[in-house]
PAMIKOL-737381 format. One record per residue: residue number from 1; x, y, z of N, C-alpha, C in turn; chain. Coordinates in nm, 2 decimals, m for minus. Example, Ala and Ser with C-alpha at 12.3 -4.5 7.8 and 13.67 -1.06 7.14 Angstrom:
2
R    i     n.X     n.Y     n.Z    ca.X    ca.Y    ca.Z     c.X     c.Y     c.Z  ch
R    1    1.32   m0.57    0.78    1.23   m0.45    0.78    1.32   m0.33    0.78   A
R    2    1.28   m0.22    0.71    1.37   m0.11    0.71    1.29    0.00    0.79   A
! end
This chain:
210
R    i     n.X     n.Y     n.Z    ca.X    ca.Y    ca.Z     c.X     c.Y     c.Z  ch
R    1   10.18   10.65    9.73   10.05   10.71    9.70   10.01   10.70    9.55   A
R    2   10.12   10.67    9.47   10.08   10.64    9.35   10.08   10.50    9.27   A
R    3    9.98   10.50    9.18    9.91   10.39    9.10    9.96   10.42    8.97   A
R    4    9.97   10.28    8.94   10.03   10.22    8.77   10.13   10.35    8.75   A
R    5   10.20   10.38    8.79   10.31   10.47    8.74   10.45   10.45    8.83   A
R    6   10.57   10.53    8.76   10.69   10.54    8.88   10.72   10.64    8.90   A
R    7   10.73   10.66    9.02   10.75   10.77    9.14   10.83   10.75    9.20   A
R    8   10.91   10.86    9.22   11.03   10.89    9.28   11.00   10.99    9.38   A
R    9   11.03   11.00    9.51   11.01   11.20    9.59   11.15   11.19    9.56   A
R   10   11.22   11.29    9.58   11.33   11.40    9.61   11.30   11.47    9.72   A
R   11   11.37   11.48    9.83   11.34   11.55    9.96   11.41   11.64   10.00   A
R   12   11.49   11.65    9.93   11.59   11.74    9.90   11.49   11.90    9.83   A
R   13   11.48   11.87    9.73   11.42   11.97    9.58   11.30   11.95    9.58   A
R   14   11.21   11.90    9.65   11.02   11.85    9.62   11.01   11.83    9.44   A
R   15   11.04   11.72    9.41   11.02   11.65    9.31   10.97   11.53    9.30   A
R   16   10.89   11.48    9.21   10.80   11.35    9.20   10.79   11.34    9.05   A
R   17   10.85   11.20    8.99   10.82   11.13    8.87   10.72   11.10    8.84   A
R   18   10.63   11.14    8.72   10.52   11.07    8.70   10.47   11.05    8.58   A
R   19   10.41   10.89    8.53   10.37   10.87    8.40   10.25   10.99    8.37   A
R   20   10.29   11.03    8.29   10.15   11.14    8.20   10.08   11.03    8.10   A
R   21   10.00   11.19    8.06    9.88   11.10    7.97    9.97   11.07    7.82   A
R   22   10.04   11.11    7.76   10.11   11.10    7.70   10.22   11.02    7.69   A
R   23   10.25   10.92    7.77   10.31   10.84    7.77   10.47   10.90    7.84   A
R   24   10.46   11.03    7.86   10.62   11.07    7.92   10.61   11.04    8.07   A
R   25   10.74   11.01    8.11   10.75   10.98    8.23   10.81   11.14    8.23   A
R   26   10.72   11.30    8.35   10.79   11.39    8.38   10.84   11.37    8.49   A
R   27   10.94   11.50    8.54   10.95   11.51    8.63   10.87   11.69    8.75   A
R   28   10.82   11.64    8.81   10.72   11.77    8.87   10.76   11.79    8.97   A
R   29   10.73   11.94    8.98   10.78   12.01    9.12   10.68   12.02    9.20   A
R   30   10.68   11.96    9.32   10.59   11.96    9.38   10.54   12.08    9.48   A
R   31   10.69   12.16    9.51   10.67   12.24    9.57   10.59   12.38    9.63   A
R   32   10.57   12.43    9.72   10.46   12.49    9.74   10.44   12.64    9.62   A
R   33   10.60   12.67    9.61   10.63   12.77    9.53   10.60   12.75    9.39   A
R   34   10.60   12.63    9.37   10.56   12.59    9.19   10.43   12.60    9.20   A
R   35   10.40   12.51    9.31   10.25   12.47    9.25   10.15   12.55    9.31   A
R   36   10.21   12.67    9.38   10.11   12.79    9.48   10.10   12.88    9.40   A
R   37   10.19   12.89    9.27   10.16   12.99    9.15   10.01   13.02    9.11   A
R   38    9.93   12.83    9.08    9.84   12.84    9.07    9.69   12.80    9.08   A
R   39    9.74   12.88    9.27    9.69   12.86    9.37    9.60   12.73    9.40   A
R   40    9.69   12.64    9.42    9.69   12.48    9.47    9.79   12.45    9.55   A
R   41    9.80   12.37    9.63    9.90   12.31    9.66    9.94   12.11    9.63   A
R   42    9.99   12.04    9.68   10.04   11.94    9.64    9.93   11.85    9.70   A
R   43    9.88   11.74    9.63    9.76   11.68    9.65    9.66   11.70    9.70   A
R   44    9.62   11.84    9.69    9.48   11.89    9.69    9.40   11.84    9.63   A
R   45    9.27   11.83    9.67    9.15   11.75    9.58    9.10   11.85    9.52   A
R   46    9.09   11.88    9.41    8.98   11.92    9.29    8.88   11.88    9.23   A
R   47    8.80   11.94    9.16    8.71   11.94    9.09    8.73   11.98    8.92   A
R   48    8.72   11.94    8.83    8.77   11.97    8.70    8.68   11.98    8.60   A
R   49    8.66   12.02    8.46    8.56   12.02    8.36    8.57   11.87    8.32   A
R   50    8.74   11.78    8.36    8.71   11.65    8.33    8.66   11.59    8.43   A
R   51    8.63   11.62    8.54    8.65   11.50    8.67    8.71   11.56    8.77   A
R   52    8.67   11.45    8.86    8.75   11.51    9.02    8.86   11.45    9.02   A
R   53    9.00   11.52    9.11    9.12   11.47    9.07    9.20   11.53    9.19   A
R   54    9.33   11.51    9.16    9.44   11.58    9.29    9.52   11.61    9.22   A
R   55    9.55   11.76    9.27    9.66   11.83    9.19    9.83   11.78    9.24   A
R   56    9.90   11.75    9.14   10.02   11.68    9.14   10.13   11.79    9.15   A
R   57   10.20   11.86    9.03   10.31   11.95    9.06   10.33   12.00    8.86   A
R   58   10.44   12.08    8.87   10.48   12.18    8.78   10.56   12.12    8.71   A
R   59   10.56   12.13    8.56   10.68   12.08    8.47   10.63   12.17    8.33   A
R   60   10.77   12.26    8.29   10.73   12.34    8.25   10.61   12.47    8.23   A
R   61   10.64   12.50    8.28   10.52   12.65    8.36   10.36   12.54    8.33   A
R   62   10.37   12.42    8.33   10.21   12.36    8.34   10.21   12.30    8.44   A
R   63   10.05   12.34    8.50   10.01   12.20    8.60    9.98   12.10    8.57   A
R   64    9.98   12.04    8.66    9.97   11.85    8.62    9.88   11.81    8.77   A
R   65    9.77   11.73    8.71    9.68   11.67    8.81    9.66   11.55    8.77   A
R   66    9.61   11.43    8.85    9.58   11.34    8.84    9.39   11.31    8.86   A
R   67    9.36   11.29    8.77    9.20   11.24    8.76    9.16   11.12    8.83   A
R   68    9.06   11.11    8.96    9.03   10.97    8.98    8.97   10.84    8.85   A
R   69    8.91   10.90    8.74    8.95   10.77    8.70    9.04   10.75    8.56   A
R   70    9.15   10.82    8.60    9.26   10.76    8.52    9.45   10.77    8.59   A
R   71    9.44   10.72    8.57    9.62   10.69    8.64    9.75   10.77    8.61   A
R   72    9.66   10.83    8.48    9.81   10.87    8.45    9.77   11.05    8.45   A
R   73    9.89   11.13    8.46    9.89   11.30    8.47    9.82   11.38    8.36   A
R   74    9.76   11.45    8.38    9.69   11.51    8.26    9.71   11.71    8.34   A
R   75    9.71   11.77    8.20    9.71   11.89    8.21    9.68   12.01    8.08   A
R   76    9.62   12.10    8.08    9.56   12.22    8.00    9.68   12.30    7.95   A
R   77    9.69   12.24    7.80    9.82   12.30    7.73    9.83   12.48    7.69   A
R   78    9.69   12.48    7.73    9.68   12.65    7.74    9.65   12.71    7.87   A
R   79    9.69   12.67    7.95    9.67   12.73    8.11    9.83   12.76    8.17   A
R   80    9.86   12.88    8.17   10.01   12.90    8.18   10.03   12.99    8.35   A
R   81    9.90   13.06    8.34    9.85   13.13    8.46    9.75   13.07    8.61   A
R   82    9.73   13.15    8.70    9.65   13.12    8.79    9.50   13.13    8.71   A
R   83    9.54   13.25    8.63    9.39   13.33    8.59    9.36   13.25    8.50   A
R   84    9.39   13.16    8.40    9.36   13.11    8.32    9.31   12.98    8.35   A
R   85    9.37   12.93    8.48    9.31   12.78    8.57    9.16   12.86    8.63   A
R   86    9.14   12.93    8.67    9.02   12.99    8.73    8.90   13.00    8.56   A
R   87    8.95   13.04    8.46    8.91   13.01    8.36    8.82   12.90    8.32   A
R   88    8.95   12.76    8.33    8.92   12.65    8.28    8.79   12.59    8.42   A
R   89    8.77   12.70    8.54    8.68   12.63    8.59    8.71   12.49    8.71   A
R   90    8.86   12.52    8.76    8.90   12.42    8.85    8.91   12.49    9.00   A
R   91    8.80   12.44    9.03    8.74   12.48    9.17    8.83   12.38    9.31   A
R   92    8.84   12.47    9.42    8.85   12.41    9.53    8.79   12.24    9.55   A
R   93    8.78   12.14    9.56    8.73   11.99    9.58    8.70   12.01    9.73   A
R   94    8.55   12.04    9.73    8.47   12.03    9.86    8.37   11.95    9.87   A
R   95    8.32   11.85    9.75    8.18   11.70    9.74    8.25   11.63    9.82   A
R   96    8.16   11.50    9.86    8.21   11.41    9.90    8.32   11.30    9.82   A
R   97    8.36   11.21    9.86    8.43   11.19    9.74    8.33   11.03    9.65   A
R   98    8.42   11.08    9.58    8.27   10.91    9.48    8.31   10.80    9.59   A
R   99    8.17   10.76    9.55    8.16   10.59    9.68    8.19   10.63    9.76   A
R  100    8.23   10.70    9.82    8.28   10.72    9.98    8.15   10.64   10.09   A
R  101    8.04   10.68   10.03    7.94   10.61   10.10    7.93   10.45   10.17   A
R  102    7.98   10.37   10.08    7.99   10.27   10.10    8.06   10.20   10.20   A
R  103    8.15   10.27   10.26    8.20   10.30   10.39    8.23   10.39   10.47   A
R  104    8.19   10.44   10.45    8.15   10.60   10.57    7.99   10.60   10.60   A
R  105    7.96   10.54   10.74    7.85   10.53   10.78    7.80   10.66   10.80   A
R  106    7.87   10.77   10.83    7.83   10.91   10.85    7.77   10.94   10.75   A
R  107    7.80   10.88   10.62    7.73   10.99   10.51    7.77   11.07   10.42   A
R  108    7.77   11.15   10.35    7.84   11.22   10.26    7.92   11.34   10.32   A
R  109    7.90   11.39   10.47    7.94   11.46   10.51    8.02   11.47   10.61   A
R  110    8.09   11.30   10.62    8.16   11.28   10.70    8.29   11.31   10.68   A
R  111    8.36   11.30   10.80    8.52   11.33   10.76    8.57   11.22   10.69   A
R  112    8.66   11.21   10.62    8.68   11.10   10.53    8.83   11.12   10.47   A
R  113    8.94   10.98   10.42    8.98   11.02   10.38    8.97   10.95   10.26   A
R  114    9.05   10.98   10.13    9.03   10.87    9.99    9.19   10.81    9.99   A
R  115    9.14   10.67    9.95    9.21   10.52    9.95    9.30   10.55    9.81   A
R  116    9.42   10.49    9.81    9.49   10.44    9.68    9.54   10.34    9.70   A
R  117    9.53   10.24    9.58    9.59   10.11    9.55    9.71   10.11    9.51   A
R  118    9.83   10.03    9.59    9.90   10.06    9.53    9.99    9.93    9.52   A
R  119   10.11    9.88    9.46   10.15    9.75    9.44   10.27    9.72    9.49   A
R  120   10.34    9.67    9.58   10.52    9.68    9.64   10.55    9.55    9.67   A
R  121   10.66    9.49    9.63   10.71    9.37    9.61   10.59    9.24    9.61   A
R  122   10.55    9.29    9.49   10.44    9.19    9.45   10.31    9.17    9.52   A
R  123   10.28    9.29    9.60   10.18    9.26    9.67   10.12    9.39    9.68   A
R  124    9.95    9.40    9.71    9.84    9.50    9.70    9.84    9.55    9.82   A
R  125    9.85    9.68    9.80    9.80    9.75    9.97    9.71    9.84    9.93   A
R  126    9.59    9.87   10.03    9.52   10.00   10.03    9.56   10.10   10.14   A
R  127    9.65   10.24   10.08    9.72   10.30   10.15    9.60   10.46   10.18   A
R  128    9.67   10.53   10.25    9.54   10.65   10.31    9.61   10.76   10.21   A
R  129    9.49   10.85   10.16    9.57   10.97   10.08    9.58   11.07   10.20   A
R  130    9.67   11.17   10.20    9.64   11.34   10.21    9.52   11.35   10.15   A
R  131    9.45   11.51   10.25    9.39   11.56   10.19    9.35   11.68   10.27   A
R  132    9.26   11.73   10.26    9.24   11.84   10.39    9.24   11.80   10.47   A
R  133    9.15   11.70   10.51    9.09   11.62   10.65    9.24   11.65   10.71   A
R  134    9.35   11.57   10.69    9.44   11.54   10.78    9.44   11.48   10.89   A
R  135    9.51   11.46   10.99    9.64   11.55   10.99    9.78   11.43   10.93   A
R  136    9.85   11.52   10.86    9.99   11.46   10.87   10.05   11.30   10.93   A
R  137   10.07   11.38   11.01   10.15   11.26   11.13   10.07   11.12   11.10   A
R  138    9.93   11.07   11.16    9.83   11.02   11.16    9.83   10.91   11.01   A
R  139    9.84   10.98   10.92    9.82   10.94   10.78    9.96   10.88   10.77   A
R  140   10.08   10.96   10.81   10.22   10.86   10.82   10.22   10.73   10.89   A
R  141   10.20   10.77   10.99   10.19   10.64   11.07   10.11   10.53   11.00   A
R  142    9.98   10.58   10.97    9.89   10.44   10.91    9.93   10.40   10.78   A
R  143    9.97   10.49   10.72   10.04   10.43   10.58   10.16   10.33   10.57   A
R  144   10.28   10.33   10.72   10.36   10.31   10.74   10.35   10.14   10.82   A
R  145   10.18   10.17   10.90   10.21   10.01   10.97   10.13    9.97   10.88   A
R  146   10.07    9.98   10.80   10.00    9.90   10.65   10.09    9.88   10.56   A
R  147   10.24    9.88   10.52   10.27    9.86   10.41   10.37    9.73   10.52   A
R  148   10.39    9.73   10.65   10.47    9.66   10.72   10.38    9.55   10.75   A
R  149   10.26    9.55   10.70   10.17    9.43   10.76   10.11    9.40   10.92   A
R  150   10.15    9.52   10.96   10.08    9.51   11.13    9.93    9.59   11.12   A
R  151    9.84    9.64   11.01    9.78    9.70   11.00    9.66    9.68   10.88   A
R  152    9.68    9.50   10.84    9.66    9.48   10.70    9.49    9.44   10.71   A
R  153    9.42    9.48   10.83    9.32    9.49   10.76    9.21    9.59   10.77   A
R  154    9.34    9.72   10.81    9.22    9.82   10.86    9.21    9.91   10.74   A
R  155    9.22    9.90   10.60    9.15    9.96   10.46    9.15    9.81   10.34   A
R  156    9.04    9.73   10.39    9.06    9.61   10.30    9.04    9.65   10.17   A
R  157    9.10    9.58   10.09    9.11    9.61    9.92    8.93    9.60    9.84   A
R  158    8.92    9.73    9.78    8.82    9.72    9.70    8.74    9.88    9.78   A
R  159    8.81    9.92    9.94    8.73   10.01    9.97    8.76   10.13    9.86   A
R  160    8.71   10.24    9.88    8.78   10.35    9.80    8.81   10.49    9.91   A
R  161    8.75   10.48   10.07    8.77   10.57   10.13    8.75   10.49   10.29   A
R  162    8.80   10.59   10.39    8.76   10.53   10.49    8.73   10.66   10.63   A
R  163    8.65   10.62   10.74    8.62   10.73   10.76    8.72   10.80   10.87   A
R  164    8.76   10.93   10.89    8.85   10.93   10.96    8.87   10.89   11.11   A
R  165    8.70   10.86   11.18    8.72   10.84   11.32    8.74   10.73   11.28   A
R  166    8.74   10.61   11.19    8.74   10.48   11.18    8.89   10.47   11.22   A
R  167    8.98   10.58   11.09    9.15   10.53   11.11    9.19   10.55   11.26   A
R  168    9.13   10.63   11.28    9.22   10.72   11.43    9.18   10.63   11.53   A
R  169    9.04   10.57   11.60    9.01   10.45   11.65    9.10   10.35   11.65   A
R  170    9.15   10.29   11.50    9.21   10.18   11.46    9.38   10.22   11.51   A
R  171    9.39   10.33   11.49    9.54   10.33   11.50    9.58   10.36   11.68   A
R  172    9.45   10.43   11.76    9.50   10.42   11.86    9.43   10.25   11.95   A
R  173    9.36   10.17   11.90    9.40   10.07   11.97    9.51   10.02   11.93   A
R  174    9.57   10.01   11.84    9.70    9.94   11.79    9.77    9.97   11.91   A
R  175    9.81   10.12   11.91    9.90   10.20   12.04    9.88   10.19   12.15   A
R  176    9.76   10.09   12.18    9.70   10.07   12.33    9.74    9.87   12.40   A
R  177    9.82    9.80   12.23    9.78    9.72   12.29    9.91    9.67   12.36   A
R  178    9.87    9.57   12.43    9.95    9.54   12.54   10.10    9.56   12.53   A
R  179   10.16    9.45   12.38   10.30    9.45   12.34   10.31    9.52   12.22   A
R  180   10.31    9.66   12.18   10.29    9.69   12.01   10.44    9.68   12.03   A
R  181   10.48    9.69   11.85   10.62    9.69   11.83   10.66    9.87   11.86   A
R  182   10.76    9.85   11.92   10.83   10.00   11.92   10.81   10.09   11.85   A
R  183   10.80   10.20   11.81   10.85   10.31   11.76   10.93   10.35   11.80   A
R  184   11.08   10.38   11.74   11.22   10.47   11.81   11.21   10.57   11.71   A
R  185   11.27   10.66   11.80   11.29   10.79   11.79   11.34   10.90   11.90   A
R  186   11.40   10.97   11.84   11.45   11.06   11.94   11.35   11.12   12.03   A
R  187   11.38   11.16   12.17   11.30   11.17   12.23   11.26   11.34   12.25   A
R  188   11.13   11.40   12.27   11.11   11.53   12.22   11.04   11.57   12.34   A
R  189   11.09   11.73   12.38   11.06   11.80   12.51   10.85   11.86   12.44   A
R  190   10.78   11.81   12.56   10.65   11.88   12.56   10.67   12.02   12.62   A
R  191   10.52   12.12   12.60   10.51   12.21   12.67   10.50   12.24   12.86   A
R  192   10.50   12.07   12.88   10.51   12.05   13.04   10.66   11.98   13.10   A
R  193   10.73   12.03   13.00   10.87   12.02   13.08   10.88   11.89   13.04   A
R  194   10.79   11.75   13.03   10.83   11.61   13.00   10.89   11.59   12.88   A
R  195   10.94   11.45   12.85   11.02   11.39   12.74   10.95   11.25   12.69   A
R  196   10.88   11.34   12.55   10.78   11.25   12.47   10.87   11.18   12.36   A
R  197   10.82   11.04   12.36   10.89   11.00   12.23   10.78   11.02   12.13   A
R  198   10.77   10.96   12.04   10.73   11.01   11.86   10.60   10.90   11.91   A
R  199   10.60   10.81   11.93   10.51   10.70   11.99   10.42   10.82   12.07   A
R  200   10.46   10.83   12.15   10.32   10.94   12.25   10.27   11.04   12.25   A
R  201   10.39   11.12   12.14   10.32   11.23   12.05   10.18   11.21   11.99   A
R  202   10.19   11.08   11.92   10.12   11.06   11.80   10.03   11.01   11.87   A
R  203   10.02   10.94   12.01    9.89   10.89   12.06    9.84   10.97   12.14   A
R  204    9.89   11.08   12.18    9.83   11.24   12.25    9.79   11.30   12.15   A
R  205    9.80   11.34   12.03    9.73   11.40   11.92    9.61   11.32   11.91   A
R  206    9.60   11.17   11.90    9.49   11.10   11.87    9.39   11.08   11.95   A
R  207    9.43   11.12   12.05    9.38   11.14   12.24    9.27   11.26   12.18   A
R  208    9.32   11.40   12.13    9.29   11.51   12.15    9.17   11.53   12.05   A
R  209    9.22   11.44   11.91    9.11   11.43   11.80    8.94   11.33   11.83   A
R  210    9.00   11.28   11.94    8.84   11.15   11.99    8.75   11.23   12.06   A
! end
């Protein structure tokens, strides 16, 4: 999910490497307990006195967010508190997001999610962010058959968002067609006594969201 920088998760510790504005590569806690201090969580969308952006994680009692138009971490060397971010005027991110229009035929008030570019063995993909929209699972999956190339043209390069009935449409014909490639996975008991794999989970939730 990240651009011009190097990133590491830790899944262990909720950790993520990331180039700052300053040229340091930190390392940030992403976790809910760091970054719920002040009262954010991990790629939430904001609104800023610079810009709209997504809040990233903790390094040294500061936050660290990323601005849509710049790449690298930035953060308020005097903001050490919750009360002091409420200060600087960094509101919940509830606009639409920029350009979204351009592909979201709904409008500015559609569900939506925002696009990142990103670059893996020499090649461009446009991958789905988090965000509130959600859910989880959904965004795994599409991020997962887009970097495998079974999925390469459902966020063509240059969009900046896409809309969410678009993905969930797209992901459940993939699951509908005749020979998809497998998903394995262990198999998981429903509330009706049956034995769902991870495949039918994901196409029952997508069932429920149409």
């Amino acid at each position: 999910m990240f651009s011009c920088c190097r990133a590491a998760m830790y899944t262990d510790d909720l950790y993520i490497e990331y180039h700052c504005k300053d040229d340091v590569i930190r390392r940030l806690d992403v976790s809910q307990s760091a970054v719920g201090y002040f009262g954010f969580y991990y790629q939430q969308r904001v609104t800023t006195p610079l810009g709209l952006g997504t809040v990233l994680g903790v390094c040294n009692g500061q936050l660290y967010f990323i601005l849509d138009s710049d790449a690298k971490a930035s953060h308020w060397a005097d903001c050490h508190t919750a009360q002091d971010f409420r200060v600087k005027n960094v509101l919940p991110y509830d606009a639409p997001i920029q350009h979204a229009s351009t592909v979201c035929s709904g409008g500015p008030s559609s569900d939506y999610h925002n696009l990142k570019k990103i670059r893996m063995n020499n090649k461009e993909y446009q991958i789905v962010m988090q965000s509130a929209n959600g859910p989880c699972p959904v965004i795994a999956l599409a991020n997962a058959l887009i970097l495998k190339g079974e999925l390469h043209d459902i966020v063509p390069l240059g969009s900046s968002a896409i809309a969410a009935t678009s993905l969930r449409g797209q992901l459940l014909a993939y699951l509908r067609m005749p020979h998809p490639p497998p998903l394995v996975a262990d198999d998981a008991p429903s509330k009706r006594g049956e034995s769902l794999t991870l495949a039918g989970l994901i196409r029952e939730k997508l069932e429920d969201l149409r």
